[in-house]
VODRENNU-225702 format. One record per residue: residue in three letters; x, y, z of N, C-alpha, C, O in turn. Coordinates in pm, whole numbers, plus 50000, padded with zeros to 5 digits. Example, Ala and Ser with C-alpha at 12.3 -4.5 7.8 and 13.67 -1.06 7.14 Angstrom:
ala513194943150780512304955050780513204967050780514244966850846ser512854977550708513674989450714512905000350787513415011450804
END
This chain:
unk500854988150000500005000050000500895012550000501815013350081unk500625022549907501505034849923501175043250004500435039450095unk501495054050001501855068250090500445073550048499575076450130unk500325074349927499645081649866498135075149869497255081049805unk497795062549944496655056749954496405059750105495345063850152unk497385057550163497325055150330496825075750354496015078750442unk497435086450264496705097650278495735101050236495085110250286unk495235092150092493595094150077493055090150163491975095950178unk493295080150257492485072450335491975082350447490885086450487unk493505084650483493095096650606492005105750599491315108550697unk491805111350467491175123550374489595120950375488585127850369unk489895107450384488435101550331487875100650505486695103450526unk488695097050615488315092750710488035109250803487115110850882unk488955118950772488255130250792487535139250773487155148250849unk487265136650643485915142950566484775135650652483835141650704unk485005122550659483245116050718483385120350877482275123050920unk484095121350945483825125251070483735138151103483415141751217unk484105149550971483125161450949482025161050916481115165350987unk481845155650798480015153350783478965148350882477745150050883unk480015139650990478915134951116478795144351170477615147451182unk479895155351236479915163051336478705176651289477855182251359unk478995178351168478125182551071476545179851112475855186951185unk476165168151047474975163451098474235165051245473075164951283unk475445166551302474875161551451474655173251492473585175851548unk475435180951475475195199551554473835203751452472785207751503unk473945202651331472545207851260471125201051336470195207251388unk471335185751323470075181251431469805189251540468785195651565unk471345187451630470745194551750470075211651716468955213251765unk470395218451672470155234551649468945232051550468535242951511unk468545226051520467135220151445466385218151559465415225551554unk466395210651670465615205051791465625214051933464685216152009unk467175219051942467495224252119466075228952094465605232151985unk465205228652266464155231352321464135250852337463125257652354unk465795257152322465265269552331465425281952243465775293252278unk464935275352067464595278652024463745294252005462525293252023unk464185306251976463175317551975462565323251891462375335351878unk462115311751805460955311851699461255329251652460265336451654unk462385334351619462435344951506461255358051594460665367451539unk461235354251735460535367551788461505383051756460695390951707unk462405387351764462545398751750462675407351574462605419051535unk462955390951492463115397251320461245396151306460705402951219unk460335386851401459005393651395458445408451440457535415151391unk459185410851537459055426551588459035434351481458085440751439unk460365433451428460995440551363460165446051239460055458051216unk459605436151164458935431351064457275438351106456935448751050unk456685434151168455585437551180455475453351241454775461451181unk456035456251333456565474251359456575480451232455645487551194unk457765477451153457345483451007456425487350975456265499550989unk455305478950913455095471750838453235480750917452415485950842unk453095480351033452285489551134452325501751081451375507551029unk453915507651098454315523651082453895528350929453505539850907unk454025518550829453525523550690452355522650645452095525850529unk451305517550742450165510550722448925525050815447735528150809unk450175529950892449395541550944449315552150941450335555950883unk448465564450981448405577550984449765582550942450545584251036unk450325586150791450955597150795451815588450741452395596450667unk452525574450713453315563950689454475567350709454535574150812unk455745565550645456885571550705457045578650753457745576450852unk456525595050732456505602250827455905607750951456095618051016unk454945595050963454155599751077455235591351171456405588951141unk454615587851279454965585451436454525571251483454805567051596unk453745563051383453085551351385454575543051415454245535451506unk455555541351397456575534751420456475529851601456035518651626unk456835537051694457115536851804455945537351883456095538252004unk454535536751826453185531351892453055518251834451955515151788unk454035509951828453565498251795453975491851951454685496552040unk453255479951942453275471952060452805454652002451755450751950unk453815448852031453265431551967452335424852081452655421152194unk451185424552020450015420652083450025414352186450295402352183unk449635422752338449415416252480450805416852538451115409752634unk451595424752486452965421052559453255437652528452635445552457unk454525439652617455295454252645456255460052539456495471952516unk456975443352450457575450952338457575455952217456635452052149unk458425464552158457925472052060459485472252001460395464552034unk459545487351865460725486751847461635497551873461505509751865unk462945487651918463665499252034464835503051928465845501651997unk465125505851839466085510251760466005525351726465155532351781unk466955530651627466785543351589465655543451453465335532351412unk465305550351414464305546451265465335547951173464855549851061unk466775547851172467555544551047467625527851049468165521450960unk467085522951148467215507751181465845502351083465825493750995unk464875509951128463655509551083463735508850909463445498450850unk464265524050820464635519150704465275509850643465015507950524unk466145502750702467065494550708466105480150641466365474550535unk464845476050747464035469850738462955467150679462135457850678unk463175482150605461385487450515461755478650372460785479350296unk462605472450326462815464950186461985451650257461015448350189unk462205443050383461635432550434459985436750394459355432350297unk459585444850478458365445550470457095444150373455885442450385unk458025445850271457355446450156456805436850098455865438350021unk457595419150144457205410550091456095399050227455755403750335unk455875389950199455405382250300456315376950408457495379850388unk456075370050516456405366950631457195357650618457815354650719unk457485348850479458125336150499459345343450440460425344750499unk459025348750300459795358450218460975364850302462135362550267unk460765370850385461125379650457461905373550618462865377950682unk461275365350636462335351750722463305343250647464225336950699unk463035343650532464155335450456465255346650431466425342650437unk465045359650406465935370750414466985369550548468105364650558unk466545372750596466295375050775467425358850816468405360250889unk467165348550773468385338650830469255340450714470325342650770unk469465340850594470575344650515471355353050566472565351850585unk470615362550591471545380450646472375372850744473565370650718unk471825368750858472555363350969473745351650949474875351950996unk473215343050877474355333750814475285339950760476415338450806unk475025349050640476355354950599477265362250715478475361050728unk476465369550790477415373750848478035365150952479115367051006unk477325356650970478005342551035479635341850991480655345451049unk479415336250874480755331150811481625343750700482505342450616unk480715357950759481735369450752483075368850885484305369550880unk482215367550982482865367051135483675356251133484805356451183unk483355349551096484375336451067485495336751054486425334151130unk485395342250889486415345250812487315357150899488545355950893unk486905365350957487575376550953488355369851115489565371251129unk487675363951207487975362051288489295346651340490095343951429unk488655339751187489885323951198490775327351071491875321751062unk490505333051009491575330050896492505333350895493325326750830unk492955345650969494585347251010495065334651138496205330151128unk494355330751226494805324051323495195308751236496275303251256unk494265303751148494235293251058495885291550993496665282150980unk495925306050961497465311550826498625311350938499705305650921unk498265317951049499565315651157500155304251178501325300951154unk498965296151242499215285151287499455274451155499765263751206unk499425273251024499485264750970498295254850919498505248150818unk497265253950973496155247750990495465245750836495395254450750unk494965231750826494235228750723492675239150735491815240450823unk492885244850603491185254750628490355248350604489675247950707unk489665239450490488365231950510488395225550632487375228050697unk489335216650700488895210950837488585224150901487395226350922unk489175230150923489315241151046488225246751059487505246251160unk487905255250908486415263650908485285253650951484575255751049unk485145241250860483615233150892483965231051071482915231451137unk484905229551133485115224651269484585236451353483745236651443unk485275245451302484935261151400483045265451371482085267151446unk483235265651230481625267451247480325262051308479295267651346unk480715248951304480175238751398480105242451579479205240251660unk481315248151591481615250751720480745266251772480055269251870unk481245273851645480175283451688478895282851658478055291451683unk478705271951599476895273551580475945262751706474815257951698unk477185261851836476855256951977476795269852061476065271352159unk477665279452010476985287852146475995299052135475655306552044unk475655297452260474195303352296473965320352240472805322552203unk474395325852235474705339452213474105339152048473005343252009unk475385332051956475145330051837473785323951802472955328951727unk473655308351889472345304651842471065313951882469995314651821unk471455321052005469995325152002470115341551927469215349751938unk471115343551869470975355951767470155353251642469235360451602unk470545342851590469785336651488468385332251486467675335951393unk467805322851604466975319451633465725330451684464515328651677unk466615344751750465475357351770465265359451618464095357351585unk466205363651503466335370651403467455387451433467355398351377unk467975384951490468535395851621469805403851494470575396751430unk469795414051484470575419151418472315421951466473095430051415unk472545412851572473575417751626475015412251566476025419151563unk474945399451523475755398751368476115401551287477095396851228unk475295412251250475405416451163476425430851153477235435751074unk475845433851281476765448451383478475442151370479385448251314unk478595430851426479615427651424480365422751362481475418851398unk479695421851215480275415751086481075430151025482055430650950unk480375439951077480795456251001481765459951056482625465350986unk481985458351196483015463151347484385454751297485505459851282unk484075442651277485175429251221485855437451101487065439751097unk484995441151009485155445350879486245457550897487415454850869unk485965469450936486645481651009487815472451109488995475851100unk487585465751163488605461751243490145455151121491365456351132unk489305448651021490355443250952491085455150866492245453550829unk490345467550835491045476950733491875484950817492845491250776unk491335484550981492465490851063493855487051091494755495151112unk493975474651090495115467251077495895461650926496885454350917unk495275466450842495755466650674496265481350697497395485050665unk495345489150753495595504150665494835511050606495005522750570unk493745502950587492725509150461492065520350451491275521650544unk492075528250383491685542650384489825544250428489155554350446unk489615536550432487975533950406487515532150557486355530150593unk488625533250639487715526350804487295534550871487725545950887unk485955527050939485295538251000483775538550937482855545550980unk483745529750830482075531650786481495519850820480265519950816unk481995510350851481255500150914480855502051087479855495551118unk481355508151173481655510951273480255523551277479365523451363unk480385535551141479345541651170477645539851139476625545451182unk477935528651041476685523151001475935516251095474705516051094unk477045506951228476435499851340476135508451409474945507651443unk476925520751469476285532451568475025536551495474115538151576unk474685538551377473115543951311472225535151299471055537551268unk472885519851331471555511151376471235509351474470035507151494unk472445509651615471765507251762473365516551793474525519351760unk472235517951881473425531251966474735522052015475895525751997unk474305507552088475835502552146476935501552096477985501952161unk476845499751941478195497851881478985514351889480185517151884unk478065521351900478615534451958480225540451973480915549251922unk480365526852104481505527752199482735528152094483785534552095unk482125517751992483565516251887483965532151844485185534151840unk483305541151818483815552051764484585556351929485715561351924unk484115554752029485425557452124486465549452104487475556352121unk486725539852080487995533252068489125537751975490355537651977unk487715543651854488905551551726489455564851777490195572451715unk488865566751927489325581251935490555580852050491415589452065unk490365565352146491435566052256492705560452160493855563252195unk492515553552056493725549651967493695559651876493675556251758unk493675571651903494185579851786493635575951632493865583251536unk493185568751626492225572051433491425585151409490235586951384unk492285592351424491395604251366490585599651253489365598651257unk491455596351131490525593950978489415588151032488265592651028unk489915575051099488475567951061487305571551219486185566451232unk487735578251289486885579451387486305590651315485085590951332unk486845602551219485855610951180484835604351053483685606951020unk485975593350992484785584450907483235582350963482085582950920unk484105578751111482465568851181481415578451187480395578951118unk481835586951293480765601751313480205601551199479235594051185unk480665609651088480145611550966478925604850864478125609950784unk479215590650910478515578850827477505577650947476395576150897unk477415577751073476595578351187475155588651130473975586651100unk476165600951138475165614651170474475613251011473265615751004unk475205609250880474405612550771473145602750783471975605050751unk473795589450846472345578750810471375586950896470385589850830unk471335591651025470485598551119469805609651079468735613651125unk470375613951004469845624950908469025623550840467975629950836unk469605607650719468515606450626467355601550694466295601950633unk467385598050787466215592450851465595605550913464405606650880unk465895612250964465435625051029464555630850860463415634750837unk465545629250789464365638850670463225624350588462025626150567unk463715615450566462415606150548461675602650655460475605350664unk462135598550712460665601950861460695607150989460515601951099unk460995619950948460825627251080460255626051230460845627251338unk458425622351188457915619051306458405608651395458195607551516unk459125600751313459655584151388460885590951441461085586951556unk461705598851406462655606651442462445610651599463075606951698unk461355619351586461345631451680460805621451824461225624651935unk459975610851810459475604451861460605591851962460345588552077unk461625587451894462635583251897463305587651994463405583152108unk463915599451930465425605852028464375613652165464835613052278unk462965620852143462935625652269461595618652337460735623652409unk461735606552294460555593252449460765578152417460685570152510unk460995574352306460945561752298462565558752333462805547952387unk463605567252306465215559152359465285559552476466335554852521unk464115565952597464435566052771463115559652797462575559052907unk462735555852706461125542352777461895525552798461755516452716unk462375524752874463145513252941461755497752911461855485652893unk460755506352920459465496652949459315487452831459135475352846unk459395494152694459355484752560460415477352539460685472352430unk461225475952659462355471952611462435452552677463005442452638unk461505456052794461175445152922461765445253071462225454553138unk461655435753090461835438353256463825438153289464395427253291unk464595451053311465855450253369466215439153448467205432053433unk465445438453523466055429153619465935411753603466385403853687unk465225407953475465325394453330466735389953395467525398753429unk467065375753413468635374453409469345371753233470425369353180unk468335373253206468805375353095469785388853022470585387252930unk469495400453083469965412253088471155410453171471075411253294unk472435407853102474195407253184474655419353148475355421053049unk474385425853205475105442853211475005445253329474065440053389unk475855452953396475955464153525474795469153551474645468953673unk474135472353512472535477653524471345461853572470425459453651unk472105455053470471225444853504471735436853635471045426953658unk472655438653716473225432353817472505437053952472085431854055unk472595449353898471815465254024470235459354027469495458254124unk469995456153896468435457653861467985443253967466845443154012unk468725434153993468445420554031468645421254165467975415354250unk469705429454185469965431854383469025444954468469105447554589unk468025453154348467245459554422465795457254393464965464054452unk465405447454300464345442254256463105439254353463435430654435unk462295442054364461455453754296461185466654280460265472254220unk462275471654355462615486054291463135486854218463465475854175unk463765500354128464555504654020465925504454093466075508254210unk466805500054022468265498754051468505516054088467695525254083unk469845515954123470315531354232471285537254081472295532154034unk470605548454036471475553953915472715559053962473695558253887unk472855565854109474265565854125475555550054145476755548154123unk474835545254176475635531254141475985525254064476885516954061unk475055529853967474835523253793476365533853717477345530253652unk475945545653761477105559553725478455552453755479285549753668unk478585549653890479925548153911480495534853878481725533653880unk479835525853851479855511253757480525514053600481265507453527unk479855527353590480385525353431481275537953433481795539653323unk481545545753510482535552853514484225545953557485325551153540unk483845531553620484605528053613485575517853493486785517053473unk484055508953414484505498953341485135508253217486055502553159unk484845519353174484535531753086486635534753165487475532453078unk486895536753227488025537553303489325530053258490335532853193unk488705516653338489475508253288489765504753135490925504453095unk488805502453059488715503552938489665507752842490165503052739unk489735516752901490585534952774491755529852841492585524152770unk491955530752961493925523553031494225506352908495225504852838unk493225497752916493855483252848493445488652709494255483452632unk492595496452637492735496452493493735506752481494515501252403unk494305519752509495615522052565496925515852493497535517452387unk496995508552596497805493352608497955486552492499015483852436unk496615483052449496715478152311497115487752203497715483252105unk496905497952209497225509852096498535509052106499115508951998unk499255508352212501135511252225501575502452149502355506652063unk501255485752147502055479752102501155476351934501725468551858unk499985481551895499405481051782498455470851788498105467151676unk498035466251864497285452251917495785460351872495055466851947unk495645458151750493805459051671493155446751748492835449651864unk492975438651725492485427451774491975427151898490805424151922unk493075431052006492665431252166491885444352130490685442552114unk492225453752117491515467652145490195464852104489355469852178unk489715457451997488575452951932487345444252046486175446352080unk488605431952082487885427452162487515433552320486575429952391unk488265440852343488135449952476487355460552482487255467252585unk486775462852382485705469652317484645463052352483775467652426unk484635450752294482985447152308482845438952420481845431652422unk483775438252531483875434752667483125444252737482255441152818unk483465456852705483225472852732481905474152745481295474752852unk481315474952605479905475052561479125465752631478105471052677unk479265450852662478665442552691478575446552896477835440552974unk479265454052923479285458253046478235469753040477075467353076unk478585481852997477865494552992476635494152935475795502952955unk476515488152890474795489452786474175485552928474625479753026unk472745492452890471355493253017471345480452990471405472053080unk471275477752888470425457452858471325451252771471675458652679unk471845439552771472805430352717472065420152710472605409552742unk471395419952692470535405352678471755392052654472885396052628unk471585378752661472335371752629472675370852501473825370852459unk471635370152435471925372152259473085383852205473715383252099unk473175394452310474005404052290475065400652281475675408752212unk476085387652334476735382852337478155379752268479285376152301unk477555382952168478005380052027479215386452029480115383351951unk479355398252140480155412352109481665402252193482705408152222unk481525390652212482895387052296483265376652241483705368152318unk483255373052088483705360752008485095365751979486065358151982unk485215380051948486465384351940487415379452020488445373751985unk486975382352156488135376152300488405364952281489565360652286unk487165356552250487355339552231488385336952112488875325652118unk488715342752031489055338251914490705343751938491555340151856unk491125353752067492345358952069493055349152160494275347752163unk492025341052246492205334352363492565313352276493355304552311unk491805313852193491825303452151493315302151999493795291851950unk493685319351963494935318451899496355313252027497115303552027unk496235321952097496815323552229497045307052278498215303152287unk495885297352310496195284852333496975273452236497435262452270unk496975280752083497255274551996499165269351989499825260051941unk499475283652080500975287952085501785276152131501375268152214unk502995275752070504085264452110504345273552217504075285152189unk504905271152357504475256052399502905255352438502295261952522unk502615248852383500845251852458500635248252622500465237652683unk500705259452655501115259952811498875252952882497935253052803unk498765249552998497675241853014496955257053033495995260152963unk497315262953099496235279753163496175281853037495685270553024unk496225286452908496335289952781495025285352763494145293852772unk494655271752735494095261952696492815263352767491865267152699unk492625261052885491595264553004491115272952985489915271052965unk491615288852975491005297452968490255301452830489205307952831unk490925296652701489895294652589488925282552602487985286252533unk488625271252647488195264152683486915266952755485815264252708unk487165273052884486345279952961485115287352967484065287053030unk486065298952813485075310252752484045305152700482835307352707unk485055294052615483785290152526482655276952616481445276552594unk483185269652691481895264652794480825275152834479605274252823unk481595285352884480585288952947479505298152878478445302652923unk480395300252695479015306552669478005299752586477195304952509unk478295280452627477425272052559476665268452678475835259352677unk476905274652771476685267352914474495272752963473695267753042unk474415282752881472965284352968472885283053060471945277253116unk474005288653122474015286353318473025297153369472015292053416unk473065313753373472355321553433470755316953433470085322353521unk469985306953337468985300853328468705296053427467485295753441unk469425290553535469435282453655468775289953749468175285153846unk468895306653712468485313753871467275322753771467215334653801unk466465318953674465485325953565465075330153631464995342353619unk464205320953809463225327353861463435328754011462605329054101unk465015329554014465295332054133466155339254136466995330454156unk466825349854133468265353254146468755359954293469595369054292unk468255355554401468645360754531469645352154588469895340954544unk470315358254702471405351554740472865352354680473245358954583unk473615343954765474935343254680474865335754520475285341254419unk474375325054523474195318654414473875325254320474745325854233unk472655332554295471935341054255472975353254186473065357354071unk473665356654306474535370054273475795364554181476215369954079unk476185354854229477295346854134476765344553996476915353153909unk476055331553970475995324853871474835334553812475105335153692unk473955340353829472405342453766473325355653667472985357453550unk474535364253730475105369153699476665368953612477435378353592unk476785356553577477585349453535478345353853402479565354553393unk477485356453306478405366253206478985376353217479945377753142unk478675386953309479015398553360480425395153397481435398753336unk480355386653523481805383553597482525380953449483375389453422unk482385373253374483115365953233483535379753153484735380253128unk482905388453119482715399953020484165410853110484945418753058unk484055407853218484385420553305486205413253352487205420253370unk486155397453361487615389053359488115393853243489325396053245unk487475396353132488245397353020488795412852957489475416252860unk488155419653062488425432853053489345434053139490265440153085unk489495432553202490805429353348492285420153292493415422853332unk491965409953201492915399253211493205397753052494315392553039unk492535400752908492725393452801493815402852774494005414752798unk494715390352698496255392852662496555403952506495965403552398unk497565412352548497655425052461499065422452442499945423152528unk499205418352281501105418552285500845425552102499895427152026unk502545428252100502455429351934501455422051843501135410851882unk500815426951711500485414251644501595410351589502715415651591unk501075396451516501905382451446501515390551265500385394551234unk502835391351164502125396151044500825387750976500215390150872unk500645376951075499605370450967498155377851029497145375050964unk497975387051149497175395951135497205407451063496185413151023unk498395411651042498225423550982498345426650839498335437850790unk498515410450752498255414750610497025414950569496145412550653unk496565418650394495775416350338495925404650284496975399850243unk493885395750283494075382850224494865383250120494965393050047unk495525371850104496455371350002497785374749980498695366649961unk497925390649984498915398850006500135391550119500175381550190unk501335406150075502495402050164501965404950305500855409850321unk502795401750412502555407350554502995420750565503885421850481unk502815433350633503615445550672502835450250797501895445250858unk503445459950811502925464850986502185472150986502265482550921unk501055468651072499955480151102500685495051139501805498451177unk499565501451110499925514151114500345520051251501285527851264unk499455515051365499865523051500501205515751545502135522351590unk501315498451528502865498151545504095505751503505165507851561unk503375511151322504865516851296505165527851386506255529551440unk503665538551403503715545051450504545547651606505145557351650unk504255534451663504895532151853506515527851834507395530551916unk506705521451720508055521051694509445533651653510625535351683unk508405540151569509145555351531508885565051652509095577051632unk508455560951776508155568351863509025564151979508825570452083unk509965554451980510595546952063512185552351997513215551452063unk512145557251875513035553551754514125568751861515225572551820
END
């Protein structure tokens, strides 16, 4: 038998134990019991779809008097989110769900790409195994699945942030419009235009603003009333949004909201919570700016966000695949030290883990305060602890292209010089 049989064989024997692994994660994410039947791309969809159907249509105010029948929520976005959505509306419900999981898939295996394929090129790694293996892996955790399964646009946020993140570390003259297109759909991605401003991107932090304020604009002049209605009652009505103190809500607000429940959490506590994570923050992305570290600053970003936002829902989640993916290059490293390993390991248990579920209808006590609160502590370790060194050139080229140095390294180097 030759060389050359004994490696088809192999080829053949790891292709089929992809196609099982394959099979088996699609069953399960076909079946898991917590499934969210596409409730928020229904919000989304029917809000529309209300707002054009009523008094005054785009420009009336019908947008933000919607309410999905017998229940408190409605839609909590800006109305550039709203246009965003008005091409859905147009067609039927299935039409428009088949949209609606494409969008999310692509940006699935946008994030993918942007997020394994340098670690893949570093490390050497076969890419068809690697990608079908990783995708598999991320289409187990909870965050991701239940982004998809709401219809949740938050993938999509972070397919644009990824996107800007990769031209920041090329160079690309263009960064900064993905970053402002996510701030003009939901305020949280926001924070990213602070990051372009504690790392010095002038260009592209004035990119972001710019691409922010014009989409807000165009929406301000195509529908005003949804506008006016928007920025001064519907972005401080907490109520359409649901109950803060949900353990589902892992933010600083939502921690307050659970330890003073049934009252309203203490806004000076909430203040000095995020005056601090907001603190720390700007010191480790900082850090990352000195030695040119895009990647950490990226992911320390949406550590950030996932802290400070009023509501983080779990689905919000999404904003800390970055960390996972710096943590899981990091374990990859000769010597693969065991803490390396654990701690990517860890991340990713625990965000397949549906643990805070445990305290849904209890969250008092220590237990309660620990685990019901459990992403928070996770979101807030990684703001404290995830590793900031030079990048490796296989982050900082273009696909394809030679390797060369990001821009703020050259910059920290001629500054040392």
């Amino acid at each position: 038998m030759t060389g050359r049989d004994l490696t088809g064989r192999g080829s053949r024997r790891r292709y089929l134990l992809l196609g099982v692994l394959c099979a088996g994660v699609t069953a399960f994410v076909a079946t898991v019991p917590f499934h969210r039947d596409w409730f928020d791309l229904w919000v989304y969809y029917d809000a529309v779809r209300h707002w054009t159907d009523s008094a005054g249509g785009l420009r009336g105010d019908g947008l933000y008097g919607y309410r999905v029948p017998g229940q408190v929520y409605g839609f909590t976005y800006p109305p550039f989110a709203a246009l965003c959505v008005l091409p859905l509306s147009l067609f039927s419900w299935p039409v428009a769900l088949t949209a609606g999981i494409a969008a999310n898939l692509g940006a699935l295996a946008l994030i993918l790409r942007r997020l394994a394929q340098p670690v893949i090129r570093r490390h050497g790694l076969d890419r068809l195994t690697s990608y079908v293996l990783l995708l598999c892996l991320l289409a187990l955790l909870e965050p991701v699945y239940d982004s998809i399964s709401f219809g949740q646009v938050n993938l999509l946020l972070l397919a644009l942030v990824l996107t800007d993140a990769r031209l920041l570390s090329t160079g690309g003259r263009w960064a900064g419009i993905g970053i402002g297109l996510a701030a003009a759909v939901k305020l949280t991605p926001a924070i990213f235009i602070g990051y372009l401003v504690v790392t010095r991107r002038w260009r592209a932090a004035a990119t972001a603003v710019a691409v922010a304020v014009s989409a807000t604009l165009l929406a301000v002049g195509l529908a005003p009333g949804a506008s006016y209605a928007y920025w001064t009652h519907a972005l401080w009505d907490t109520s359409r949004i649901g109950d803060l103190s949900y353990v589902s809500n892992q933010s600083w607000q939502g921690v307050l909201a659970r330890l003073s429940a049934p009252a309203d959490p203490d806004r000076l506590w909430w203040a000095i919570g995020v005056v601090a994570v907001v603190g720390l923050w700007a010191y480790r992305v900082d850090k990352a700016r000195a030695v040119g570290d895009v990647r950490a600053g990226i992911a320390l970003t949406g550590a950030a966000a996932c802290l400070v936002s009023p509501v983080t829902w779990v689905h919000h989640l999404v904003w800390l695949l970055p960390a996972l993916a710096i943590l899981t290059d990091r374990a990859l490293e000769p010597p693969r030290r065991g803490h390396r390993l654990m701690a990517a390991a860890g991340l990713y248990v625990m965000l397949c883990s549906y643990v805070v579920w445990l305290w849904r209808y209890d969250a008092s006590g220590v237990g309660g305060f620990v685990g019901g609160n459990a992403f928070v502590w996770t979101a807030l370790a990684l703001l404290l602890a995830l590793p900031v060194r030079p990048p490796h050139p296989a982050f900082t080229a273009p696909s394809g292209g030679p390797a060369r140095p990001a821009p703020e390294r050259r910059g920290a180097a001629a500054a040392t010089r």
